[in-house]
N, CA, C and O atoms as a GROMACS GRO file, in nm:
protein
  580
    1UNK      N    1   2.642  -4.625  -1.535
    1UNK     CA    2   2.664  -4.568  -1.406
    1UNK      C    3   2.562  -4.457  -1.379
    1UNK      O    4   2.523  -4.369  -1.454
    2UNK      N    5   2.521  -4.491  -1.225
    2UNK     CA    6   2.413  -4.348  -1.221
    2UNK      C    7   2.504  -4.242  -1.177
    2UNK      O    8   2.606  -4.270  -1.114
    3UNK      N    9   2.469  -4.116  -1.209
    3UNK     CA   10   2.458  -4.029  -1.161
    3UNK      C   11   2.393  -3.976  -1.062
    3UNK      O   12   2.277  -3.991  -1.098
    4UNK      N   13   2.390  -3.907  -0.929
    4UNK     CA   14   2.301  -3.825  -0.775
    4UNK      C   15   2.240  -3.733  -0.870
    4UNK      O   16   2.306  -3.686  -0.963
    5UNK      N   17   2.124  -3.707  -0.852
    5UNK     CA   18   2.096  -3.558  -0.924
    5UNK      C   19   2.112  -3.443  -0.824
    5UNK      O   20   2.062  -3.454  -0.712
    6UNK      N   21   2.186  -3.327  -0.861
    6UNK     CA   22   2.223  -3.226  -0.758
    6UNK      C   23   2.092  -3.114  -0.741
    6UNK      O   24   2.021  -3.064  -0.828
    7UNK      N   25   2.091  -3.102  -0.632
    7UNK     CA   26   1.927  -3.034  -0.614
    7UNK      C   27   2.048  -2.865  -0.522
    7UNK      O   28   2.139  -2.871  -0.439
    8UNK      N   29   1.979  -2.738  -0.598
    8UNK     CA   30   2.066  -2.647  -0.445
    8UNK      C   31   1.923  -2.576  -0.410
    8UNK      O   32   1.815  -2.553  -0.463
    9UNK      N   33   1.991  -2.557  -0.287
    9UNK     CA   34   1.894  -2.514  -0.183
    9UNK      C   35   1.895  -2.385  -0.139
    9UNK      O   36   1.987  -2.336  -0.074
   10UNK      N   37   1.780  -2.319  -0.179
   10UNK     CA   38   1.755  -2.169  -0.186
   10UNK      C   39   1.803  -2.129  -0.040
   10UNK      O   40   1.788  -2.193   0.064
   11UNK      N   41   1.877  -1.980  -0.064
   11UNK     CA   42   1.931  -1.936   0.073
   11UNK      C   43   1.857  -1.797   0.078
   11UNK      O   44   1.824  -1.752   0.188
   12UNK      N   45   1.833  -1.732  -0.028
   12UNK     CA   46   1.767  -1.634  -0.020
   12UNK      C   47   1.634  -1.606   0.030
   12UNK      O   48   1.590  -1.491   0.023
   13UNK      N   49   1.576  -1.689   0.074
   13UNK     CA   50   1.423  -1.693   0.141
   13UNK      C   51   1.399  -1.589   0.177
   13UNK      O   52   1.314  -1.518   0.124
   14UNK      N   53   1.460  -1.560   0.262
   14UNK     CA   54   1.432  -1.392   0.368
   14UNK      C   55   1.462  -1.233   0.310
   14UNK      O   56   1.445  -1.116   0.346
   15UNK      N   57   1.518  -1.307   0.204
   15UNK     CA   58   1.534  -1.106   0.185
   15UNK      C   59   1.470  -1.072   0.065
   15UNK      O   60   1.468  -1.157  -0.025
   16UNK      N   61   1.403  -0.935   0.044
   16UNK     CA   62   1.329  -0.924  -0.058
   16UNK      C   63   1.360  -0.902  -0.205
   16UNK      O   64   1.459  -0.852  -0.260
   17UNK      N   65   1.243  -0.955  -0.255
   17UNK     CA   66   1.273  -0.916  -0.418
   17UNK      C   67   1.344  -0.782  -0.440
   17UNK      O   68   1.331  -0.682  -0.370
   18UNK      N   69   1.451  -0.801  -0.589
   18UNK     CA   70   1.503  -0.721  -0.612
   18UNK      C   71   1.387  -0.672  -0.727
   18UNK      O   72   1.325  -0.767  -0.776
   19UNK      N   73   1.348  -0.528  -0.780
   19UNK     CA   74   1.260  -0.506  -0.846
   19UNK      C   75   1.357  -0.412  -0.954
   19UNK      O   76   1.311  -0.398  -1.068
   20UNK      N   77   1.483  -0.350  -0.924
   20UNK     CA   78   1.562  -0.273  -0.985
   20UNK      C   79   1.688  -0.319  -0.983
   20UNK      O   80   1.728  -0.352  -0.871
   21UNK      N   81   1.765  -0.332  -1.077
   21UNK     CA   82   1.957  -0.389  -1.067
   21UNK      C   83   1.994  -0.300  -1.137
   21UNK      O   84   1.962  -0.305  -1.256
   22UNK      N   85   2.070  -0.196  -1.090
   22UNK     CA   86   2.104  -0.135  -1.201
   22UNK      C   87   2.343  -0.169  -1.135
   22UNK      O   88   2.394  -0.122  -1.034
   23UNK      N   89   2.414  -0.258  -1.245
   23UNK     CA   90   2.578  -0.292  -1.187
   23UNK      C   91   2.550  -0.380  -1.040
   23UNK      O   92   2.486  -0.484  -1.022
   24UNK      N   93   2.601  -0.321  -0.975
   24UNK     CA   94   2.574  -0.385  -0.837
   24UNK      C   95   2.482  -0.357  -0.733
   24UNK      O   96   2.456  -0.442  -0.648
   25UNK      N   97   2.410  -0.199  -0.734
   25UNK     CA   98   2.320  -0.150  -0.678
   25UNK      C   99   2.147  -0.238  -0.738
   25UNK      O  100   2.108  -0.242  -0.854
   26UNK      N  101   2.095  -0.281  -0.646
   26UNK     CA  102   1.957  -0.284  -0.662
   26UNK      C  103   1.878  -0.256  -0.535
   26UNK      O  104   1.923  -0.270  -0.421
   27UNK      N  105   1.777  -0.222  -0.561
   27UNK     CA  106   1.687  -0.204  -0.545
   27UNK      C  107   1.537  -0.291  -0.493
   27UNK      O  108   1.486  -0.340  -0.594
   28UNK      N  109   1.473  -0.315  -0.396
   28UNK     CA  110   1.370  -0.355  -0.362
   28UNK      C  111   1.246  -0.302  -0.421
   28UNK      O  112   1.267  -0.192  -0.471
   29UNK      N  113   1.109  -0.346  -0.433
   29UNK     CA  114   0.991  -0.264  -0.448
   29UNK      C  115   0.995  -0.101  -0.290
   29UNK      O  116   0.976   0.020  -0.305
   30UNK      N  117   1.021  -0.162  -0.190
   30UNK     CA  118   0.946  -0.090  -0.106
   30UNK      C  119   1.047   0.008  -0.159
   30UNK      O  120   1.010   0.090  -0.242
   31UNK      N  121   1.206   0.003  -0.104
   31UNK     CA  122   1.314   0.109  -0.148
   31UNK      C  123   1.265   0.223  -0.284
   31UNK      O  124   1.262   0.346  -0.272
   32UNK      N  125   1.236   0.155  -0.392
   32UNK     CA  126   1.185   0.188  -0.514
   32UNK      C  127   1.096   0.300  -0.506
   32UNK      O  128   1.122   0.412  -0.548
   33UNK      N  129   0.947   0.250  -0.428
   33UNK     CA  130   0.819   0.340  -0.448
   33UNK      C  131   0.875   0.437  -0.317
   33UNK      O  132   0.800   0.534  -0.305
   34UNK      N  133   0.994   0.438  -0.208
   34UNK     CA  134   1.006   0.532  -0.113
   34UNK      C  135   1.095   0.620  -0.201
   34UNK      O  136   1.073   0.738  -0.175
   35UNK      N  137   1.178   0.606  -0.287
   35UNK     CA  138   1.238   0.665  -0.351
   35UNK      C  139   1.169   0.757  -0.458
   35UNK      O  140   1.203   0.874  -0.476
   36UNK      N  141   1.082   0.701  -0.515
   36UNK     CA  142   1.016   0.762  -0.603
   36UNK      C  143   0.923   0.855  -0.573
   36UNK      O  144   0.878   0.908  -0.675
   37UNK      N  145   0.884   0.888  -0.490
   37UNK     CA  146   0.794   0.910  -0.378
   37UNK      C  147   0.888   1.088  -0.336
   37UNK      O  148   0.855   1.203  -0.367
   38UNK      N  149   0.978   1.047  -0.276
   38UNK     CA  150   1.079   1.115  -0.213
   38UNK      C  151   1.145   1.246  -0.320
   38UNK      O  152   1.193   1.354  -0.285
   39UNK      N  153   1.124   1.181  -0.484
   39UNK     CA  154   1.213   1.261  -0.594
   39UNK      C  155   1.060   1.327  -0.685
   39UNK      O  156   1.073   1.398  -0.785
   40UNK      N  157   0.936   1.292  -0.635
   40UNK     CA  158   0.862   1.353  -0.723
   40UNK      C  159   0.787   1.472  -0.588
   40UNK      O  160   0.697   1.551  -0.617
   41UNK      N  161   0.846   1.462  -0.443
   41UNK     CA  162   0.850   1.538  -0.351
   41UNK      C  163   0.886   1.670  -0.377
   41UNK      O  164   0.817   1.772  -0.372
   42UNK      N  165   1.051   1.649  -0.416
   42UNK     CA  166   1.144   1.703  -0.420
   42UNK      C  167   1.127   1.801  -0.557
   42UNK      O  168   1.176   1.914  -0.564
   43UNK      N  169   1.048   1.739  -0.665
   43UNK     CA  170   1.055   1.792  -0.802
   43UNK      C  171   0.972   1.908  -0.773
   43UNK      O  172   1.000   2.016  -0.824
   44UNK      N  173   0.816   1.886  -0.654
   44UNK     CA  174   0.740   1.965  -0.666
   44UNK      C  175   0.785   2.146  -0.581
   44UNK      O  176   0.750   2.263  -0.589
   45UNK      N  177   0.897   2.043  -0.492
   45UNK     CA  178   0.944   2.225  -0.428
   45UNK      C  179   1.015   2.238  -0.502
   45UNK      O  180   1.029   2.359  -0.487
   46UNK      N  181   1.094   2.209  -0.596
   46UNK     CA  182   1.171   2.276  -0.722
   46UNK      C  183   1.066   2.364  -0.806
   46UNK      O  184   1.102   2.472  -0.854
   47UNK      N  185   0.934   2.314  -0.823
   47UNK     CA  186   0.883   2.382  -0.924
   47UNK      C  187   0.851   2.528  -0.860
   47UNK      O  188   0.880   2.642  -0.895
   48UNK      N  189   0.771   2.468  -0.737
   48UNK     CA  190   0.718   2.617  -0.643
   48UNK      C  191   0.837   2.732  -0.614
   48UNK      O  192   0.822   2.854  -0.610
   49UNK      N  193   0.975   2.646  -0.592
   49UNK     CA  194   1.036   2.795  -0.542
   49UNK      C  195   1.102   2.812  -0.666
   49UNK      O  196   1.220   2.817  -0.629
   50UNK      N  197   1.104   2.825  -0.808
   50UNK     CA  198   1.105   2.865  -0.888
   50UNK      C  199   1.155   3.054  -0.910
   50UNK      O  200   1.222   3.108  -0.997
   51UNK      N  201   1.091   3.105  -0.799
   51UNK     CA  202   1.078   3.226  -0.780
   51UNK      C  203   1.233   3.286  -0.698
   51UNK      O  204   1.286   3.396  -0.716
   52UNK      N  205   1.281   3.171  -0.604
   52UNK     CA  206   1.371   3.174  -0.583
   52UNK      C  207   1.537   3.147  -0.671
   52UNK      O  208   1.654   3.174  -0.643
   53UNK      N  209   1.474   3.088  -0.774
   53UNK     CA  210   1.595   3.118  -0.956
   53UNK      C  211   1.656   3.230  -1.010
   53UNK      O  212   1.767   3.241  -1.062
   54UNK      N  213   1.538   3.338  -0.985
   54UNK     CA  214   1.553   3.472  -1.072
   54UNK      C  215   1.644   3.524  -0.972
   54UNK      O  216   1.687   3.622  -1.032
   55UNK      N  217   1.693   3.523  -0.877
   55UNK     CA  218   1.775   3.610  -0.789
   55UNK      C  219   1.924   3.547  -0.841
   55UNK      O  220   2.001   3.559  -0.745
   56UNK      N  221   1.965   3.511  -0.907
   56UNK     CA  222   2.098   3.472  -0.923
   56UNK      C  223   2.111   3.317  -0.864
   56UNK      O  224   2.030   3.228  -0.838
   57UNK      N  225   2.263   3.333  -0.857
   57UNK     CA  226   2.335   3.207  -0.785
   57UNK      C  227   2.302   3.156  -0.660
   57UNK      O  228   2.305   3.034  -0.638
   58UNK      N  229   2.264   3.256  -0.559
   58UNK     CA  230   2.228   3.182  -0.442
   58UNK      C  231   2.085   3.145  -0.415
   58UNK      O  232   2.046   3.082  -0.317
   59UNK      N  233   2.008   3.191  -0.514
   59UNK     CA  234   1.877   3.183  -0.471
   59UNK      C  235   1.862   3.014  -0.561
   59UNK      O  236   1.765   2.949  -0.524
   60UNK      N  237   1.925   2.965  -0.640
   60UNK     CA  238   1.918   2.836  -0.711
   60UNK      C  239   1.955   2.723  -0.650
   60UNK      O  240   1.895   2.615  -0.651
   61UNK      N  241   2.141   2.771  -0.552
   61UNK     CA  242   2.189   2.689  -0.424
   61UNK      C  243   2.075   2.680  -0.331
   61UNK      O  244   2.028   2.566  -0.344
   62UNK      N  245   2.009   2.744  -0.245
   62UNK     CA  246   1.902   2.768  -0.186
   62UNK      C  247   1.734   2.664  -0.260
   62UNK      O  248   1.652   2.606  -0.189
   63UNK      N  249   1.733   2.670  -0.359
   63UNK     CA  250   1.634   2.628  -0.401
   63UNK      C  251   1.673   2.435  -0.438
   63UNK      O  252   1.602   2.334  -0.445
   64UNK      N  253   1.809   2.459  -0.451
   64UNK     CA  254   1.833   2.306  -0.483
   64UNK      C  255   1.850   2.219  -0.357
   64UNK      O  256   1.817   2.100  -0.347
   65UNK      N  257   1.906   2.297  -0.260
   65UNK     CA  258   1.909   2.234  -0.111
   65UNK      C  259   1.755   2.193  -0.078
   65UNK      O  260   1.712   2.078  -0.064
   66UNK      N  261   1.692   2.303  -0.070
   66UNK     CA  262   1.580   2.292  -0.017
   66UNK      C  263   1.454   2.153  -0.102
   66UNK      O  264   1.362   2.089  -0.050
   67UNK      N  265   1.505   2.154  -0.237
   67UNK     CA  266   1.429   2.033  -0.286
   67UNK      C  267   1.506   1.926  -0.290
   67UNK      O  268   1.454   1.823  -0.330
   68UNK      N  269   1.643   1.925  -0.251
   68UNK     CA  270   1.722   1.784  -0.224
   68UNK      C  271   1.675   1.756  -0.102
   68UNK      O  272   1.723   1.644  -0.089
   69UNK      N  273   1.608   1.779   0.010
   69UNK     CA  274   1.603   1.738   0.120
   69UNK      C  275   1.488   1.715   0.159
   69UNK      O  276   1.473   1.749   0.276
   70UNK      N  277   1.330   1.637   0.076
   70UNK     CA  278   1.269   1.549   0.103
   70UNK      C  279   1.349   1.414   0.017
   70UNK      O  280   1.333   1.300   0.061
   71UNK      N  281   1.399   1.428  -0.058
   71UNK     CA  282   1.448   1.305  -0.108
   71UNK      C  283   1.579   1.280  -0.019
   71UNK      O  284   1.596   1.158  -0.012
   72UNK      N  285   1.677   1.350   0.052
   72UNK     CA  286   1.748   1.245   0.108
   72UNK      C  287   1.708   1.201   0.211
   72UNK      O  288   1.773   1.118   0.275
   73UNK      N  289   1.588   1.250   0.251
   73UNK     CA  290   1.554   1.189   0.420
   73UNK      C  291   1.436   1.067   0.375
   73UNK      O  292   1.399   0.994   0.467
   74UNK      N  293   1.383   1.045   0.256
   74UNK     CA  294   1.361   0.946   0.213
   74UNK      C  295   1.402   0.880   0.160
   74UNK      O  296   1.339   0.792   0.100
   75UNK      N  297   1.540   0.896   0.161
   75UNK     CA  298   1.688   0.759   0.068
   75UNK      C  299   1.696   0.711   0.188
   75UNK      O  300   1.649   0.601   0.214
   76UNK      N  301   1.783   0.818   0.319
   76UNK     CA  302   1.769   0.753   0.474
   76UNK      C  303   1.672   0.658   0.483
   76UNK      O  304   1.717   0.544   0.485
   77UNK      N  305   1.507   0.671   0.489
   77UNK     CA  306   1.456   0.607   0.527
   77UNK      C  307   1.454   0.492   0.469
   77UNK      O  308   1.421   0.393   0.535
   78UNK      N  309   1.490   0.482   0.326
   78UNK     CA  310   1.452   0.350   0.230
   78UNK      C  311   1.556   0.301   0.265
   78UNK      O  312   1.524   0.208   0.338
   79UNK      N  313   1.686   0.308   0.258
   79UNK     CA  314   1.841   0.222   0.307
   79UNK      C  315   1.874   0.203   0.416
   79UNK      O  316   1.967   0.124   0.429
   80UNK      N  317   1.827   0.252   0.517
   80UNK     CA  318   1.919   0.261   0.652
   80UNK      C  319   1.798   0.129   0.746
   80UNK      O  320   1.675   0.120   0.744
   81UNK      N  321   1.911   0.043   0.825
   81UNK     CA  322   1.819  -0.031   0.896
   81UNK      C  323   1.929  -0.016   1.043
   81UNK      O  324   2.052  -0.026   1.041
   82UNK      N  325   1.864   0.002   1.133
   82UNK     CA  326   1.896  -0.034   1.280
   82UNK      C  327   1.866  -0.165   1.296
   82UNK      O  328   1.763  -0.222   1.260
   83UNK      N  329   1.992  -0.226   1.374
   83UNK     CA  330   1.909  -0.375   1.461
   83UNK      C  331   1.790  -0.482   1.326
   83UNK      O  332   1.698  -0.563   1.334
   84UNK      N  333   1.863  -0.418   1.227
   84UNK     CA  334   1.771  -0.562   1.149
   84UNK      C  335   1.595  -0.505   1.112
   84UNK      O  336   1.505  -0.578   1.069
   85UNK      N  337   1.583  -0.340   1.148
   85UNK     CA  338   1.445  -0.304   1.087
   85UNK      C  339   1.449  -0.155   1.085
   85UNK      O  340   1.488  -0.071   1.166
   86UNK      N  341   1.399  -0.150   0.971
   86UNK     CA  342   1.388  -0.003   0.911
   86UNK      C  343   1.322   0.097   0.972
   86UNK      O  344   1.250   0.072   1.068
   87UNK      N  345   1.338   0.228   0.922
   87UNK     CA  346   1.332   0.358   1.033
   87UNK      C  347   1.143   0.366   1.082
   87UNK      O  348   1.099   0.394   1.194
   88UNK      N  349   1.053   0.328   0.942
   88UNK     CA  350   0.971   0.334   0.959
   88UNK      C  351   0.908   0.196   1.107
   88UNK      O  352   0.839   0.210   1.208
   89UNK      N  353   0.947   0.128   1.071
   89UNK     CA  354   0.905  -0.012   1.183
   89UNK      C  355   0.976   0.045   1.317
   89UNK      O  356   0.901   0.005   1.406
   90UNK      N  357   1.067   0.109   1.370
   90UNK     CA  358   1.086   0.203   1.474
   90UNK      C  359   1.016   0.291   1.515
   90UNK      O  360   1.022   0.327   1.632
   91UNK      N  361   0.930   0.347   1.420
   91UNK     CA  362   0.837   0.486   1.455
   91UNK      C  363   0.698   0.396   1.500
   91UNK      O  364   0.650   0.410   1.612
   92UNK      N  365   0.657   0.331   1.431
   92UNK     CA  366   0.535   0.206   1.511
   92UNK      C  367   0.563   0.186   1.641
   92UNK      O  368   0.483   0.183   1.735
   93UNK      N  369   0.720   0.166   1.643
   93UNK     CA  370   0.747   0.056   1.777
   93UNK      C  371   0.746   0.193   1.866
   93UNK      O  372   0.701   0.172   1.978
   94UNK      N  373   0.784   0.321   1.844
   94UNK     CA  374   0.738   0.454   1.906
   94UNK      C  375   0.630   0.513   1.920
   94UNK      O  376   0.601   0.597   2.004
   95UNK      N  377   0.572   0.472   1.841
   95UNK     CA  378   0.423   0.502   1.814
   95UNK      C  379   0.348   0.441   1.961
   95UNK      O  380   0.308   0.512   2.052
   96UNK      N  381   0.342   0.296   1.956
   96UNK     CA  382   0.256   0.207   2.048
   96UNK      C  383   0.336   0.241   2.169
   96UNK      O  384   0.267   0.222   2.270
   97UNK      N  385   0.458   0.286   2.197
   97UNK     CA  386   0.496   0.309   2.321
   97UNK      C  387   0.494   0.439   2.387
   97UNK      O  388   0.532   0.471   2.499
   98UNK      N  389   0.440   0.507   2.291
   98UNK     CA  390   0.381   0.691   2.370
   98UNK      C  391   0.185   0.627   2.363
   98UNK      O  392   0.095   0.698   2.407
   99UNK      N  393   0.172   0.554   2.330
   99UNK     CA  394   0.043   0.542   2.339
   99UNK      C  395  -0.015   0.479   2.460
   99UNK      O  396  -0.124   0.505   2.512
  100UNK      N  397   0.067   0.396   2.495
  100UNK     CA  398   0.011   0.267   2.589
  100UNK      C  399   0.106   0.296   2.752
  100UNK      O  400   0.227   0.282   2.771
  101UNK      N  401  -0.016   0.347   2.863
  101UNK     CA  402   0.027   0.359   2.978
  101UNK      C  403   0.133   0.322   3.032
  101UNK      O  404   0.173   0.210   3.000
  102UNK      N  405   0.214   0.401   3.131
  102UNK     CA  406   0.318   0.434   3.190
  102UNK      C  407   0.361   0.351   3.329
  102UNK      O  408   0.464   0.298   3.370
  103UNK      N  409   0.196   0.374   3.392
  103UNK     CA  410   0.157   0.327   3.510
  103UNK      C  411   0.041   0.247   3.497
  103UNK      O  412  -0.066   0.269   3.441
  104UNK      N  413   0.095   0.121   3.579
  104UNK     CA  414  -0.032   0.022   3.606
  104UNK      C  415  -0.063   0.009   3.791
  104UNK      O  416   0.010   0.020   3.890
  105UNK      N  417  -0.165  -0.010   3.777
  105UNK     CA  418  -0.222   0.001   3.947
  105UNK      C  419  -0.219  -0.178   3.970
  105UNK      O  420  -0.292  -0.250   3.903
  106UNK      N  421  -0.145  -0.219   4.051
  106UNK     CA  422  -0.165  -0.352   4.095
  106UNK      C  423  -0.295  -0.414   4.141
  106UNK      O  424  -0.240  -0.524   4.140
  107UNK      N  425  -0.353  -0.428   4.160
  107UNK     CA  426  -0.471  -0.515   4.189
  107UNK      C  427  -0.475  -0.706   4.272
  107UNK      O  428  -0.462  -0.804   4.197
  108UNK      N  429  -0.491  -0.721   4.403
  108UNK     CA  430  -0.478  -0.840   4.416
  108UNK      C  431  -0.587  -0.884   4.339
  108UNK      O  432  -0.694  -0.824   4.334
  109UNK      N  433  -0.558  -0.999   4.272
  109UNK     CA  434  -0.638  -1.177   4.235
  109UNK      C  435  -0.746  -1.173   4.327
  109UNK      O  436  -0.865  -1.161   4.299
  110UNK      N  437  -0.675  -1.189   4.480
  110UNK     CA  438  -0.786  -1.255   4.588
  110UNK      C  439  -0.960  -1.156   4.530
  110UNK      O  440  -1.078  -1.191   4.523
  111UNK      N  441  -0.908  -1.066   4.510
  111UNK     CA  442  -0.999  -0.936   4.553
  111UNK      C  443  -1.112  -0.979   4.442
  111UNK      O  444  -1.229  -0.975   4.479
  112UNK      N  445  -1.072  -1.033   4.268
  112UNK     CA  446  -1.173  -1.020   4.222
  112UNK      C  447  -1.166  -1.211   4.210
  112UNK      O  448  -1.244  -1.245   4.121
  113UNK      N  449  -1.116  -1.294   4.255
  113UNK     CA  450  -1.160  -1.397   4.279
  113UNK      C  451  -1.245  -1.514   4.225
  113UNK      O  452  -1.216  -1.611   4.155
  114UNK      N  453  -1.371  -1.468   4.289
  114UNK     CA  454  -1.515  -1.523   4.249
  114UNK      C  455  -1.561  -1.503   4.085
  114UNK      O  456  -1.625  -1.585   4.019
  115UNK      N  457  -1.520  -1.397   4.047
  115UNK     CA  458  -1.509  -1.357   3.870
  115UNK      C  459  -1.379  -1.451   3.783
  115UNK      O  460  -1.354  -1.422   3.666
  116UNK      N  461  -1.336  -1.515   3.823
  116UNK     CA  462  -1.266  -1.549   3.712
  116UNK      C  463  -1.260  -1.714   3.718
  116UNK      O  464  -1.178  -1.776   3.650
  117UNK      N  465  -1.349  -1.777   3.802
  117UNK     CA  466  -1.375  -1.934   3.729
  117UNK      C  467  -1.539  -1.876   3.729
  117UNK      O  468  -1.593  -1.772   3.766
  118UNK      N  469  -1.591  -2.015   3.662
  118UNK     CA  470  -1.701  -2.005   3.590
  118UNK      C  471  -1.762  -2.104   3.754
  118UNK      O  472  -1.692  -2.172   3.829
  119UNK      N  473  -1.878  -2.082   3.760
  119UNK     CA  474  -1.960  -2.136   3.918
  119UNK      C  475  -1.968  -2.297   3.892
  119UNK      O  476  -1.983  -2.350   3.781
  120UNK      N  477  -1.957  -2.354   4.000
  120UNK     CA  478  -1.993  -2.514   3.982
  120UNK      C  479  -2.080  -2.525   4.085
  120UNK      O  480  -2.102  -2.431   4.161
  121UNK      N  481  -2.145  -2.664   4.098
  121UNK     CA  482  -2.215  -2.698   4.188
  121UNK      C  483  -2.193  -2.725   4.304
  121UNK      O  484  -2.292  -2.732   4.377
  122UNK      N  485  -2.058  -2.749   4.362
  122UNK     CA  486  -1.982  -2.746   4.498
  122UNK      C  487  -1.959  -2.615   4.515
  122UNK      O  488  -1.951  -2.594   4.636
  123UNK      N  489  -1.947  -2.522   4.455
  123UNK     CA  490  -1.906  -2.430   4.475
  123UNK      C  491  -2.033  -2.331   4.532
  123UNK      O  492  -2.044  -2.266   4.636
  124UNK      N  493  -2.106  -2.346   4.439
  124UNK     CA  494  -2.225  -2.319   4.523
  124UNK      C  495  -2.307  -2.290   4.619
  124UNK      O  496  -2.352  -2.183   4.660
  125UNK      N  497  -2.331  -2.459   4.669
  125UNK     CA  498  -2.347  -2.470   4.782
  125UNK      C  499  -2.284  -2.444   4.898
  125UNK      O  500  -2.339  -2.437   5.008
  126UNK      N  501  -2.126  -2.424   4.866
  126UNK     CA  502  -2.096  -2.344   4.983
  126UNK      C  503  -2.096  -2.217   5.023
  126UNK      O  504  -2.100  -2.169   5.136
  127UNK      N  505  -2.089  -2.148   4.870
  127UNK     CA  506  -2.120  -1.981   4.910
  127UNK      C  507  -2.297  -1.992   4.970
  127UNK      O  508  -2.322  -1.890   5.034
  128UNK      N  509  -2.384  -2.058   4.967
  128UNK     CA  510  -2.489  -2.070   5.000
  128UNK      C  511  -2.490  -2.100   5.159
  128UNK      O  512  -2.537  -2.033   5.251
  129UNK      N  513  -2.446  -2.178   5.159
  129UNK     CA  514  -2.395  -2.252   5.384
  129UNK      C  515  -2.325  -2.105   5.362
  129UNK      O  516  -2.395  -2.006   5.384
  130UNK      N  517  -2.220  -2.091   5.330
  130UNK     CA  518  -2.170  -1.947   5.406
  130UNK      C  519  -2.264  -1.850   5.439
  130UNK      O  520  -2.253  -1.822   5.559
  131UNK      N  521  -2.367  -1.776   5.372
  131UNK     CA  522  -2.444  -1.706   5.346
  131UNK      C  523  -2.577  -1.746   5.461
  131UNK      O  524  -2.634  -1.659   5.526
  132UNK      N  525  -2.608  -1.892   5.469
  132UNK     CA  526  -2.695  -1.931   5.585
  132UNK      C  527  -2.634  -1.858   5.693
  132UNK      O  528  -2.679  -1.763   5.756
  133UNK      N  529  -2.496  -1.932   5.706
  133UNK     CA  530  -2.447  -1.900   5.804
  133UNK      C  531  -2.409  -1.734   5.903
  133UNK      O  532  -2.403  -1.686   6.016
  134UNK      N  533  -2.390  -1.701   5.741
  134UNK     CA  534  -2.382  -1.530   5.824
  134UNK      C  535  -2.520  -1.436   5.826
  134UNK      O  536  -2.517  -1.313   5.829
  135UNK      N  537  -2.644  -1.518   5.822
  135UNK     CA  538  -2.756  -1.521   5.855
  135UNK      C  539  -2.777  -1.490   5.949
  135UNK      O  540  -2.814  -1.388   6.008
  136UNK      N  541  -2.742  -1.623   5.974
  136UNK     CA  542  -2.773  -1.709   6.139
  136UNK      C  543  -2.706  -1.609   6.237
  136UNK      O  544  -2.760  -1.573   6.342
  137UNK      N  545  -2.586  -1.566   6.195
  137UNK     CA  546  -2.554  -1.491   6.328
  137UNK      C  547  -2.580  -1.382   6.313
  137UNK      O  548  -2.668  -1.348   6.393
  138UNK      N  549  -2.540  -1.285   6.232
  138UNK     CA  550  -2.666  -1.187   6.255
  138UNK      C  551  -2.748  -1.181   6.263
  138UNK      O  552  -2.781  -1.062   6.266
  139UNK      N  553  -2.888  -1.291   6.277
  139UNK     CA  554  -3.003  -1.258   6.347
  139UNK      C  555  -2.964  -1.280   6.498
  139UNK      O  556  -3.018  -1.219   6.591
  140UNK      N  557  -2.872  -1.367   6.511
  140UNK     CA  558  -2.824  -1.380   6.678
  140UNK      C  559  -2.782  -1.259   6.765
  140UNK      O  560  -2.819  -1.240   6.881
  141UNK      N  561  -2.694  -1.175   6.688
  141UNK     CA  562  -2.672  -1.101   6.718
  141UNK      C  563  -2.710  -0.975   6.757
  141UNK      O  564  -2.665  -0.902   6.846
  142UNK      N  565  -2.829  -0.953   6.651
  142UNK     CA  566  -2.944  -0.871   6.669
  142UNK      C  567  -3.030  -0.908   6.804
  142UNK      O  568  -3.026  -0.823   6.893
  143UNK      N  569  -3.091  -1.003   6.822
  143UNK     CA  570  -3.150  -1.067   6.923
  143UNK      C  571  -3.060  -1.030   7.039
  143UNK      O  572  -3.127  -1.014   7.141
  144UNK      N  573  -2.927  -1.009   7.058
  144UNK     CA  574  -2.828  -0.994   7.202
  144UNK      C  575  -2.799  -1.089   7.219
  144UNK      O  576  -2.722  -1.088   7.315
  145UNK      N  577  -2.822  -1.243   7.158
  145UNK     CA  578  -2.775  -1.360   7.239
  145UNK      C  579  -2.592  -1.378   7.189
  145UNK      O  580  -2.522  -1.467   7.238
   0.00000   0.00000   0.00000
């Protein structure tokens, strides 16, 4: 008896590699290097306000806020998606729309016309008879007849 051979069919196509699993949380590359990014941010105003340690208890609260908060606004940015795209692909789509004019000036077609087919040989010859033609009467006209 044969056997069908069972083939399954990838569903995951669209979403990206996981580069980190840590239980149920993972991780993407981009998430990853925004994260990492965000905590070696964060390490460097820890080191600088350092100065802010020696004052006791509040100057450490103060110093830990202040270096927790390039890394959570780069966790925001690495996790959070609006509408199916991340904070950064919003700031592009803000970007090109403070860039690119407000106001457009209408312009009739008729006006530029003659510029937008390429000349043929009928075509030609009639801007040519036209051109006889408004010749012809302005020399007529000149003359008084």
């Amino acid at each position: 008896m044969h056997t069908p051979r069972k083939h399954i069919v990838p569903t995951h196509l669209n979403l990206p590699d996981q580069v980190l699993t840590l239980w149920s949380f993972s991780l993407s590359a981009r998430a990853l290097l925004l994260l990492l990014v965000g905590a070696g941010i964060g390490g460097t105003i820890w080191q600088h306000l350092a100065v802010l340690g020696h004052h006791a208890v509040p100057g450490e609260i103060l110093r830990l806020l202040l270096a927790l908060l390039p890394f959570l606004l780069v966790l925001v940015l690495a996790c959070y998606q609006h509408t199916g795209r991340y904070l950064e692909v919003w700031l592009v789509v803000l970007l090109r729309y403070w860039l690119r004019p407000k106001r457009y000036l209408w312009r009739s077609i008729r006006h530029f016309e003659q510029h937008l087919y390429p000349p043929t040989l009928e075509r030609e010859a009639t801007d040519r008879e036209d051109v006889i033609g408004l010749n012809t009467l302005s020399i007529a006209e000149r003359e008084g007849r």
